[in-house]
Rosetta silent file (secondary structure, phi, psi, omega in degrees, C-alpha in Angstrom):
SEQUENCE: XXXXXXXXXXXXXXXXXXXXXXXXXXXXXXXXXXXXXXXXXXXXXXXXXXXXXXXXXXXXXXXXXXXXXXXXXXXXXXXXXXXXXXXXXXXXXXXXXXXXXXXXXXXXXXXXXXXXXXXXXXXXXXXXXXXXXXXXXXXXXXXXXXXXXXXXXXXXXXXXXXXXXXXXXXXXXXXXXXXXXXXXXXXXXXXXXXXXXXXXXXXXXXXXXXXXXXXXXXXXXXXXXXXXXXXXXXXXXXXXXXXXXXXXXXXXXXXXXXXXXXXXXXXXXXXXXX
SCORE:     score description
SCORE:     0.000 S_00000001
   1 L     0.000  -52.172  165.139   21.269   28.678   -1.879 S_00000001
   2 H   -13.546  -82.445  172.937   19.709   27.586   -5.197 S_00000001
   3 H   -38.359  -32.325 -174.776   22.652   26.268   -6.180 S_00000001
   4 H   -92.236  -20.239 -174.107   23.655   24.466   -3.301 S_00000001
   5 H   -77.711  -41.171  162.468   20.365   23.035   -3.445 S_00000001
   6 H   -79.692  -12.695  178.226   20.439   21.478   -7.019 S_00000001
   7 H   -86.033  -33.635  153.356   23.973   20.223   -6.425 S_00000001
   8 H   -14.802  -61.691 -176.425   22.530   18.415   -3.350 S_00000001
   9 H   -64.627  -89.282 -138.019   20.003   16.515   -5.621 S_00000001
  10 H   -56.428  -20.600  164.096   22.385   15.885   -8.634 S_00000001
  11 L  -117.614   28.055 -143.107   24.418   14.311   -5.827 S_00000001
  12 L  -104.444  -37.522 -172.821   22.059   12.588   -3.536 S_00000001
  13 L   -42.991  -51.268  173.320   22.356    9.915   -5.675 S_00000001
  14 L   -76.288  -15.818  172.941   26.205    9.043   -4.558 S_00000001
  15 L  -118.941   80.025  179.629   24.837    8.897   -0.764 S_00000001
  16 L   -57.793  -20.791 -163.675   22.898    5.740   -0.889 S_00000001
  17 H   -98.357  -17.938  170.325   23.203    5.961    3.363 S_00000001
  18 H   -70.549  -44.337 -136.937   21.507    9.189    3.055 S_00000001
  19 H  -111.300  -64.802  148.693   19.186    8.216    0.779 S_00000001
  20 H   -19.802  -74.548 -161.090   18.109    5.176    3.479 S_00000001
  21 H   -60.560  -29.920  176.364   17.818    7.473    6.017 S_00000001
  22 H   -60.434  -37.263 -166.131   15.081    9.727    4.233 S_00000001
  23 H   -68.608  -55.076 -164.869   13.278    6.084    3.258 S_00000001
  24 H   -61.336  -74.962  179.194   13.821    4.310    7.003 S_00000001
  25 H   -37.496  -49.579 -179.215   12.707    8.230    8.719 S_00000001
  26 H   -58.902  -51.783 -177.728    9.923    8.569    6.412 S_00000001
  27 H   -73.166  -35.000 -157.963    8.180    5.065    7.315 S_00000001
  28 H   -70.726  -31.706 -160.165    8.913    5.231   11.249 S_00000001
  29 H   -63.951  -58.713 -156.288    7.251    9.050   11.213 S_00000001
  30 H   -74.865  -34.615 -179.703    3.999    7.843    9.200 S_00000001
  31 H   -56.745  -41.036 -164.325    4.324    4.129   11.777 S_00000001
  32 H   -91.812  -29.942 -162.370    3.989    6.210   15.000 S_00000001
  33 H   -68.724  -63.203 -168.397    1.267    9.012   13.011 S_00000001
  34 H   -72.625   27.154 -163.629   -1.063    5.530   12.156 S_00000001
  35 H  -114.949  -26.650 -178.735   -0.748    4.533   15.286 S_00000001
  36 H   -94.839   -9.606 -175.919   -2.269    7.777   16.922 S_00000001
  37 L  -157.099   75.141 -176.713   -4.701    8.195   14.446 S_00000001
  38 L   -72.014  142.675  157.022   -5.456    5.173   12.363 S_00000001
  39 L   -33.117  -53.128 -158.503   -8.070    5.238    9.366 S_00000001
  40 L  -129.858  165.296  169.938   -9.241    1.778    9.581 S_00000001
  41 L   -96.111   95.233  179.567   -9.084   -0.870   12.356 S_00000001
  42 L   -71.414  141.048  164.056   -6.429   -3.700   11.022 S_00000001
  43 L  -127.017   98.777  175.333   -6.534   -7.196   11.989 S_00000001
  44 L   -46.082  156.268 -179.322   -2.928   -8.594   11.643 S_00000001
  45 L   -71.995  -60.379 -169.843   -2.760  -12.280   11.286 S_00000001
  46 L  -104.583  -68.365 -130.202   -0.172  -12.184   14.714 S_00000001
  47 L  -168.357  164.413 -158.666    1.138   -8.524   15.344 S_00000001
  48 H  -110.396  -17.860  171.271    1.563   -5.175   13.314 S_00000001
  49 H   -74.340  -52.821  176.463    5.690   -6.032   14.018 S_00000001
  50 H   -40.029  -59.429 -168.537    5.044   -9.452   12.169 S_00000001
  51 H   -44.650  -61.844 -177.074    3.092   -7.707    9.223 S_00000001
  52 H   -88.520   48.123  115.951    6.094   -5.432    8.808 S_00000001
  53 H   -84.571  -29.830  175.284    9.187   -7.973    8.513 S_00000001
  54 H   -72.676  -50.862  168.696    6.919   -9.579    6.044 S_00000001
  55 H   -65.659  -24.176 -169.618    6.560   -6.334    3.884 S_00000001
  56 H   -82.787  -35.187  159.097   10.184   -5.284    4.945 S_00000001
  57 H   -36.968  -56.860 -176.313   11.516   -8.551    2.928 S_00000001
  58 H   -61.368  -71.922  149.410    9.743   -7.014   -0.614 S_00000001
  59 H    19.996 -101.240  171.889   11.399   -3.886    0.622 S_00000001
  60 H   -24.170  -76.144  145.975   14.514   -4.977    0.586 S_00000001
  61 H    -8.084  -58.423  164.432   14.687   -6.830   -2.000 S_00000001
  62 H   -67.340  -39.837 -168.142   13.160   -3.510   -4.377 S_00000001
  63 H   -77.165  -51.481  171.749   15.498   -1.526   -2.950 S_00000001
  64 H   -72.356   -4.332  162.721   18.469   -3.462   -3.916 S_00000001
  65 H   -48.207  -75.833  175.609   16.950   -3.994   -7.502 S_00000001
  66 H   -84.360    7.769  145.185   17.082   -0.056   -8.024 S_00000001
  67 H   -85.062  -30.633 -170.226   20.676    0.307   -6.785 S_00000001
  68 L   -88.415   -3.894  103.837   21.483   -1.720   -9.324 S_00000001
  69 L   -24.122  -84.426 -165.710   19.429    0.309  -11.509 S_00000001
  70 H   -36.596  -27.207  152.676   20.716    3.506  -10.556 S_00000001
  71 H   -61.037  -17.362 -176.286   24.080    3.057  -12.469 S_00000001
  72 H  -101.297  -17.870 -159.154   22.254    2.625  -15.972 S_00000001
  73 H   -82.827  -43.105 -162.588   19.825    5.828  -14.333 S_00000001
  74 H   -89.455  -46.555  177.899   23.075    7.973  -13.734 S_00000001
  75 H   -29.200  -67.160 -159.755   24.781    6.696  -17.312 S_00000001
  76 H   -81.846    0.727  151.002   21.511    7.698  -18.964 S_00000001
  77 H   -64.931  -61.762 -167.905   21.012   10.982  -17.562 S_00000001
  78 H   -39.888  -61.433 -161.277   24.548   12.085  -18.466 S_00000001
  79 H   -45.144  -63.714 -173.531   24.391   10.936  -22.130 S_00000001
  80 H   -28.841  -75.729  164.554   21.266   12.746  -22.225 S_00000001
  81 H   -24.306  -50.981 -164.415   23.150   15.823  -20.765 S_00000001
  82 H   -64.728  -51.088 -151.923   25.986   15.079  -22.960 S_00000001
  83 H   -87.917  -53.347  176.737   23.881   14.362  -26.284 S_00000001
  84 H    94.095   33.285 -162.036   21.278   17.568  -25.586 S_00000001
  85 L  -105.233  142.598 -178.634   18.901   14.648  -26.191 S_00000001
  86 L   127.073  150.373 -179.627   15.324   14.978  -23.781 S_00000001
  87 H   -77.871  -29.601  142.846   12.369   17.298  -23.940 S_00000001
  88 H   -50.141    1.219  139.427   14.433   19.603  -21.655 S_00000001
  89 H  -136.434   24.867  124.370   16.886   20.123  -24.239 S_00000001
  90 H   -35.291  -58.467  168.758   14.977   20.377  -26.661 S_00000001
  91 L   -83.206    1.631  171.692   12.672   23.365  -25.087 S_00000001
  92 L    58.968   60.782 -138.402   15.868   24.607  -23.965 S_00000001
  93 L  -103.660  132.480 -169.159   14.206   24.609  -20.511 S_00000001
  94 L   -99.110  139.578 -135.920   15.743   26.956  -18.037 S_00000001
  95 L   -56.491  -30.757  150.286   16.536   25.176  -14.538 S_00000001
  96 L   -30.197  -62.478 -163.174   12.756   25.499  -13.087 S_00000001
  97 H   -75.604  -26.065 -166.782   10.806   24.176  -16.142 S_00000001
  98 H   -63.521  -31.336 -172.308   13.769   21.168  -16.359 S_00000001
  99 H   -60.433  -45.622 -156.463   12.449   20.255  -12.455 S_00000001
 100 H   -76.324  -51.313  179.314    8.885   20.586  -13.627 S_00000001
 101 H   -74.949   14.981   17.138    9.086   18.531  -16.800 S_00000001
 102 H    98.513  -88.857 -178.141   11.360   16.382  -15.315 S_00000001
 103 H   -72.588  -75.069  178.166    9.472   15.473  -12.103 S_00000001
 104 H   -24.954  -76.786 -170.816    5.763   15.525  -14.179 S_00000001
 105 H   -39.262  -49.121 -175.276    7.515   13.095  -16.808 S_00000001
 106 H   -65.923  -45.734  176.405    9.206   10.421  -14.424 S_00000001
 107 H   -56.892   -6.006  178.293    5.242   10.661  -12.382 S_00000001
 108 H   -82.670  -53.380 -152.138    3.708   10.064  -15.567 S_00000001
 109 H   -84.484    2.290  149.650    5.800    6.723  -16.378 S_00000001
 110 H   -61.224  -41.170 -169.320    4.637    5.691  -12.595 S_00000001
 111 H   -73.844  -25.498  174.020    1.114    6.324  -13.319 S_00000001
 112 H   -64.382  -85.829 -174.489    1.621    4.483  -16.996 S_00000001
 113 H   -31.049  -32.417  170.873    3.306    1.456  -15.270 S_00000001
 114 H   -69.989  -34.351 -175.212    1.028    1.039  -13.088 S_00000001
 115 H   -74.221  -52.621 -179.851   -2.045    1.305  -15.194 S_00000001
 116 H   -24.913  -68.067  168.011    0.456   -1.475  -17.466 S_00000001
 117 L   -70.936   -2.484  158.007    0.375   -3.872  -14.814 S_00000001
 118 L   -86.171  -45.271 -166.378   -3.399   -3.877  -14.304 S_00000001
 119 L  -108.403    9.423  152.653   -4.560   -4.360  -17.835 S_00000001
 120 L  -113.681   89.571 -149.495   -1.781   -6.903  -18.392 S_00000001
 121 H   -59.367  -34.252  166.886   -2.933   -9.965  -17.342 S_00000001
 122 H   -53.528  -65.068  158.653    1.149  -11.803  -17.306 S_00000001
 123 H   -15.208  -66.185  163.264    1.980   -8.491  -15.324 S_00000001
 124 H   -54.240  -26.665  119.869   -0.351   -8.415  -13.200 S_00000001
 125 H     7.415  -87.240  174.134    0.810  -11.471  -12.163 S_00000001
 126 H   -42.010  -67.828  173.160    3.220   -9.803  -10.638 S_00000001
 127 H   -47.366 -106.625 -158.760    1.699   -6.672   -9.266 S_00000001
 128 L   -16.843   -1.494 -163.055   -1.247   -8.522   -7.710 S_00000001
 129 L   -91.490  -23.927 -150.694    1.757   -9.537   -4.431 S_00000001
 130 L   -84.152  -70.347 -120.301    1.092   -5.755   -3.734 S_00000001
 131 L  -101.588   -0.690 -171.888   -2.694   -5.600   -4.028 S_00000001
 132 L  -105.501    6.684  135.027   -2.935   -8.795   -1.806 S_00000001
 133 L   -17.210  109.721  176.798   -2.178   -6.984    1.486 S_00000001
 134 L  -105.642   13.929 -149.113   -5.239   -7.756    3.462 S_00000001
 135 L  -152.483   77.649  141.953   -3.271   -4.958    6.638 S_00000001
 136 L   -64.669  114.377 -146.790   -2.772   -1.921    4.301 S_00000001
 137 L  -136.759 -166.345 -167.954   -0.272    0.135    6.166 S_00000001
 138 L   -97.279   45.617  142.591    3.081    2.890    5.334 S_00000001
 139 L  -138.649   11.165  175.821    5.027   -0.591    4.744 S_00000001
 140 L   -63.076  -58.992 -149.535    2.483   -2.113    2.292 S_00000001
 141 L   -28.052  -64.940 -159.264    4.207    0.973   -0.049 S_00000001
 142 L   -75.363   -5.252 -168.051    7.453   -0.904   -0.809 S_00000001
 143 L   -94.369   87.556  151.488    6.028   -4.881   -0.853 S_00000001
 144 L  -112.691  134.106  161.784    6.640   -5.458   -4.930 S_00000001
 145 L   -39.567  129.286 -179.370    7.381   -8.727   -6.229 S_00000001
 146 H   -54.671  -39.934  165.152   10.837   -8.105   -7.772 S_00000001
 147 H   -49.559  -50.016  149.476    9.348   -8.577  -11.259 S_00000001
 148 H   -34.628  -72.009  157.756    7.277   -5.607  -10.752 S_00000001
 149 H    -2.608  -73.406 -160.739   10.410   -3.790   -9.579 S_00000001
 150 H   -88.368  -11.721 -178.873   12.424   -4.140  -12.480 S_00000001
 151 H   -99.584    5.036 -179.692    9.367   -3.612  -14.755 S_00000001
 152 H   -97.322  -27.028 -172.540    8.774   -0.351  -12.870 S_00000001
 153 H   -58.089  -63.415 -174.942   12.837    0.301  -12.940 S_00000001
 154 H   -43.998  -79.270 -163.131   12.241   -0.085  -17.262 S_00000001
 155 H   -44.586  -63.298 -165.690    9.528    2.581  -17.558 S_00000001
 156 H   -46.554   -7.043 -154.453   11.616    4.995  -15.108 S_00000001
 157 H  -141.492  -22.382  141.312   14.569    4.605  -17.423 S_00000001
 158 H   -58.227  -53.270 -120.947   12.012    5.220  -20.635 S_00000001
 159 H  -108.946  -46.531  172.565   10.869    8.194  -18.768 S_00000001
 160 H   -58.168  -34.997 -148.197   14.472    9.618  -18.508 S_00000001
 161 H   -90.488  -22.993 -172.796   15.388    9.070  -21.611 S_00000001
 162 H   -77.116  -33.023 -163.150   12.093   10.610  -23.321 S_00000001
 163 H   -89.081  -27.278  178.327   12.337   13.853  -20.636 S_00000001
 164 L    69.067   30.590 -158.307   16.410   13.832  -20.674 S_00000001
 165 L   -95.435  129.029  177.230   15.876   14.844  -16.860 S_00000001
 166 L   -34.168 -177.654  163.210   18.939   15.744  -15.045 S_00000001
 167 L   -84.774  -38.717  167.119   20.345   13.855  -12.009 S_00000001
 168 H   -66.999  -38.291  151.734   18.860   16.640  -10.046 S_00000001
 169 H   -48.919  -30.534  172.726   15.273   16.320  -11.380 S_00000001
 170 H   -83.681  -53.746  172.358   15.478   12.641  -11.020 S_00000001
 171 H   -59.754  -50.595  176.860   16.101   12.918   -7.379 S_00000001
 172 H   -22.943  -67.105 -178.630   13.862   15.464   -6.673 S_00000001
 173 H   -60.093  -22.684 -155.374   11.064   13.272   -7.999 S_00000001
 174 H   -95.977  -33.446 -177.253   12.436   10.178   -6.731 S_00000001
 175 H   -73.701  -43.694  179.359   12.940   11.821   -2.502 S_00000001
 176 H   -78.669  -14.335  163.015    8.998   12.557   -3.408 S_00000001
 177 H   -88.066   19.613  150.981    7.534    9.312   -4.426 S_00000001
 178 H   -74.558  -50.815  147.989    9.534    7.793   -1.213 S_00000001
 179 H    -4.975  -81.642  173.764    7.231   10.405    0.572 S_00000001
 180 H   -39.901  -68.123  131.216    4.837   10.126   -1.282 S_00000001
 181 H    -9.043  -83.526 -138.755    4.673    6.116   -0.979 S_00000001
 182 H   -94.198  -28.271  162.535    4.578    5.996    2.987 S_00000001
 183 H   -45.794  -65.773 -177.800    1.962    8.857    2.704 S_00000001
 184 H   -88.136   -7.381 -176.659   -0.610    7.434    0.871 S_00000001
 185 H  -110.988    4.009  160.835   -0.356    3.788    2.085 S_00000001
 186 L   -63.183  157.828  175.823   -0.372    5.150    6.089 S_00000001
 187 L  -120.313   91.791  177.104   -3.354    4.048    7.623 S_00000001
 188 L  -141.784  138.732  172.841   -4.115    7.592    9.076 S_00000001
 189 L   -70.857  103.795  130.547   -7.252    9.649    9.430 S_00000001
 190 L   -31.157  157.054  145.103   -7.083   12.793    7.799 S_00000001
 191 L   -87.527  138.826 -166.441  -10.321   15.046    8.047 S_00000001
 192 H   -51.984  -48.255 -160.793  -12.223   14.271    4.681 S_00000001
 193 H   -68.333  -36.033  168.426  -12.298   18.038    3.536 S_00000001
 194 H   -57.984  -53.523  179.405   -8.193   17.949    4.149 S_00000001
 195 H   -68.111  -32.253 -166.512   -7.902   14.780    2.300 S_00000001
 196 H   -75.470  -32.767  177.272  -10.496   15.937   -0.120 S_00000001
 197 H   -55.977  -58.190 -168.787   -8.297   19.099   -0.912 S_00000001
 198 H   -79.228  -15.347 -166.821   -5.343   17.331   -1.562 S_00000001
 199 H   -79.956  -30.242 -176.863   -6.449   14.761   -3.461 S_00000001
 200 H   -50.848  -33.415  150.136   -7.293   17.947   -6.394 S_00000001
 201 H  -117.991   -4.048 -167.030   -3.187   17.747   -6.731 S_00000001
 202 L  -124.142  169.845  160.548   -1.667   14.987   -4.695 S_00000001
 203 L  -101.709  156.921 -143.032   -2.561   11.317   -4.386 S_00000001
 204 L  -137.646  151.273 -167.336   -4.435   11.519   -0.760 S_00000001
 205 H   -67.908  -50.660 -164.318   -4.437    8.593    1.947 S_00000001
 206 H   -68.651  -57.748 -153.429   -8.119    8.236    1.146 S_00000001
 207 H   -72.023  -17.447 -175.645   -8.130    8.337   -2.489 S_00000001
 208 H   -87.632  -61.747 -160.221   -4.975    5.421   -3.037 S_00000001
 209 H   -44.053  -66.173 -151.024   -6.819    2.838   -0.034 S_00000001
 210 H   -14.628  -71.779 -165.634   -9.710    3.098   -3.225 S_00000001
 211 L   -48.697  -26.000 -171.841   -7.255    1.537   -4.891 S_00000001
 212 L   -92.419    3.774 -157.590   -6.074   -0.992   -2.606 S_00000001
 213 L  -102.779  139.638 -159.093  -10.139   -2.028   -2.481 S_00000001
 214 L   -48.958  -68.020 -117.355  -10.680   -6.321   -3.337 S_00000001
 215 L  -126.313 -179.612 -149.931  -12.977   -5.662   -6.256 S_00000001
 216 L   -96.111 -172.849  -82.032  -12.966   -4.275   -9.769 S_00000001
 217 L   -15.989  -13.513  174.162  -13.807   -1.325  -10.782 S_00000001
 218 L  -105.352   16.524  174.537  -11.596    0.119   -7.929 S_00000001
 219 L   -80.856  -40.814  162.308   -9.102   -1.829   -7.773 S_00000001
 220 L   -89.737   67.586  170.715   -8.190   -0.574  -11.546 S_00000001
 221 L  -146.746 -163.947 -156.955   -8.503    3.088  -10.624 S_00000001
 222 L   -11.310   84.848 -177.101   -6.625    5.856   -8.950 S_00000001
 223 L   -90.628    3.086  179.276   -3.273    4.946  -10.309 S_00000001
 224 L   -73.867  157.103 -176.424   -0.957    7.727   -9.538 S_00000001
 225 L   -73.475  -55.138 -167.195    2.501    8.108   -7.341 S_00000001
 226 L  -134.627  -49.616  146.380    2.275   11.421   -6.543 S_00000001
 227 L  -115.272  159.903 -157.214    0.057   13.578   -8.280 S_00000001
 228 H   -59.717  -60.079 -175.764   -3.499   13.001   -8.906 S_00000001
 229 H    -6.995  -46.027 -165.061   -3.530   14.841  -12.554 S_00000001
 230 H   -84.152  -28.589 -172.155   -2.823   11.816  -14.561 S_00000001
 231 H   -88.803  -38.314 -178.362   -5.951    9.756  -13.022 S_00000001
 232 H   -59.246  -26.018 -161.886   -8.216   12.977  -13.133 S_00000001
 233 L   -92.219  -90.108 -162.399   -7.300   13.970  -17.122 S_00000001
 234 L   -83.273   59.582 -175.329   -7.554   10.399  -18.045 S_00000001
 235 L    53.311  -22.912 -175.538  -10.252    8.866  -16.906 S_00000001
 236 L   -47.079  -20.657 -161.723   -8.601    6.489  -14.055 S_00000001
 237 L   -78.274  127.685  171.513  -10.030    8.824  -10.898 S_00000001
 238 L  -131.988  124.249  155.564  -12.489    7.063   -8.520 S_00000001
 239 L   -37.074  168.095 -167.690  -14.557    7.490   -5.003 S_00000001
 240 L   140.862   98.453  166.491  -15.166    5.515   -1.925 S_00000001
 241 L   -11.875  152.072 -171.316  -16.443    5.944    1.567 S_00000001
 242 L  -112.914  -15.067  179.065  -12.926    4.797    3.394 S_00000001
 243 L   -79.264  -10.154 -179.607  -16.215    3.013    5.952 S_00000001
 244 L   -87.200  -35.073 -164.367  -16.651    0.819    2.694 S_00000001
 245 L   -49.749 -164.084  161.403  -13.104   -0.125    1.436 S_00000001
 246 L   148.430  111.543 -160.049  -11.829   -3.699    2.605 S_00000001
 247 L   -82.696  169.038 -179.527   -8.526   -4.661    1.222 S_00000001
 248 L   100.024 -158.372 -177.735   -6.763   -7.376   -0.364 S_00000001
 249 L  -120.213  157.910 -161.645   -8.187   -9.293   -3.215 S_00000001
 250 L   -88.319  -22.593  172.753  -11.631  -11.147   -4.171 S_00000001
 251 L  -123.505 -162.010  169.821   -9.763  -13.920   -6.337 S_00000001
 252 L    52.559  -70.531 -167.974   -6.489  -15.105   -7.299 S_00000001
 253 L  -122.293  118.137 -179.608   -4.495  -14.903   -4.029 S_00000001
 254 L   -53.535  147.108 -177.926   -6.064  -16.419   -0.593 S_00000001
 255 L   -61.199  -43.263 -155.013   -6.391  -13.906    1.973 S_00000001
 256 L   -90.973    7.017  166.213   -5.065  -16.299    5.045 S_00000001
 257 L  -117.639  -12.790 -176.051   -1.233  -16.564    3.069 S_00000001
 258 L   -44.795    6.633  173.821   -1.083  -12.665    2.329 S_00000001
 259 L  -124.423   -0.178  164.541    2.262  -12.935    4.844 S_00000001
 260 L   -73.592  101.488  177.754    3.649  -16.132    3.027 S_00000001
 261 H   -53.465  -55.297  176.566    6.726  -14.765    1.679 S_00000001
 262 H   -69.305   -7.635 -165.250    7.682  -17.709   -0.246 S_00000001
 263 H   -89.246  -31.295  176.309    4.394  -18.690   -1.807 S_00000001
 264 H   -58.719  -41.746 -159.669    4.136  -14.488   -2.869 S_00000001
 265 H   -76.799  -47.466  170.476    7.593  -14.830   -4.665 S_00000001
 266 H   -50.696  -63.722 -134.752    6.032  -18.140   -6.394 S_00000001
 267 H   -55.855  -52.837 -149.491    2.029  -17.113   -7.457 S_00000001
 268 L   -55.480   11.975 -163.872    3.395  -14.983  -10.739 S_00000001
 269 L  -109.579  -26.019 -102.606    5.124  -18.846  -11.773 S_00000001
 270 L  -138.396  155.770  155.910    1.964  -20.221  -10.805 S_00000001
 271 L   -90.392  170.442 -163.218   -1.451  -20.549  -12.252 S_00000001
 272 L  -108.181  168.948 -176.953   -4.138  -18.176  -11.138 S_00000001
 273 L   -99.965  144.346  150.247   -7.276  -18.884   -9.453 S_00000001
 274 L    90.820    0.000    0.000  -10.293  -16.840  -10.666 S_00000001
């Protein structure tokens, strides 16, 4: 069973229709979840269908970015295999610890990129089409500006090359930030003590809106994919009543265009307000 389990992974990779269906299954289960038990009360500019063809565009768009990625992703795992090159063959890491450093490495270079594109004001640029979601909802996860994309694609493809993590280790991590993703950017009530739990290893529903919140200091905080660890160890981890939060941003991009596709593809060409 092991076995059948890592060749699954190492070859999940080769069923891009497969690979859909986990993404496409994952958002409809968390769409009908915020729908029975939303966090927050949203007020779409038309419809909650509208919102999400506008977010499904970014979507798209990222997704074909990191197919086209995933051929230099499968190259540079092999040499690494090939080469013994990677902290997993280095520690001579027996098939367990290769998952754990592996997954922990590629979740590190999310939580790096991410931090990257905060404190880097041309970046941020970029970034900021994300954070300007005034309806955060499980299809905000996927709306990046293509530059973001490909500058998230780069670190993920550092992150390989430093950890030398298999094709099975990369999917692993990669089926859990698609999870992961529609998880923390549903807009569904947990009970706080549940949420509160999870947030001690996970990133939590609760603890990511912080992040999604218009003004500074939380807007630069709680930057992780998947697990919390990297915001708790290194200072990034922040609170907020979820009765306080209100999303989108206090400058730079007007609230009343957050569903203008073309003028979001434009602002990072653009100069900023604020």
């Amino acid at each position: 069973m092991w076995n059948d389990l890592l060749h699954y992974f190492q070859t999940l990779e080769q069923r891009p229709l497969e690979r859909m269906a986990m993404l496409v299954g994952g958002l409809l289960v968390f769409w009908i979840i915020e729908g029975a038990i939303p966090l927050l009360p949203l007020k779409y500019k038309k419809n909650k269908l509208r919102h999400a063809g506008v977010n499904f565009v970014f979507t798209v768009i990222h997704l074909i970015i990191h197919t086209g990625l995933a051929v230099i992703i499968v190259l540079l795992s092999d040499w690494c295999r090939d080469n013994g090159f990677g902290l997993v063959y280095w520690f001579s890491a027996g098939i367990l610890l290769t998952i754990i450093i592996g997954v922990l490495s590629l979740d590190f270079s999310s939580w790096l990129v991410h931090l990257v594109m905060h404190k880097v004001p041309l970046l941020w640029r970029f970034h900021l089409i994300h954070h300007s979601d005034t309806n955060v909802d499980v299809t905000t996860g996927l709306r990046h500006h293509p530059g973001d994309s490909l500058l998230r694609g780069i670190f993920f493809l550092i992150f390989i090359f430093i950890s030398g993590a298999p094709m099975y280790s990369v999917m692993i991590y990669q089926t859990l930030v698609i999870i992961a993703t529609a998880f923390t950017h549903a807009n569904i009530s947990l009970p706080k003590n549940l949420d509160k739990a999870l947030s001690f290893v996970l990133i939590s529903p609760n603890m990511h809106k912080v992040h999604h919140h218009w003004k500074q200091p939380y807007t630069d905080s709680n930057y992780g994919a998947v697990f919390s660890i990297w915001d708790r160890l290194l200072g990034t981890f922040m609170k907020l009543d979820t009765d306080k939060i209100h999303y989108g941003l206090d400058r730079y991009y007007p609230a009343e265009k957050d569903e203008d596709v073309i003028s979001l593809l434009k602002k990072p060409f653009q100069k900023l307000n604020g």
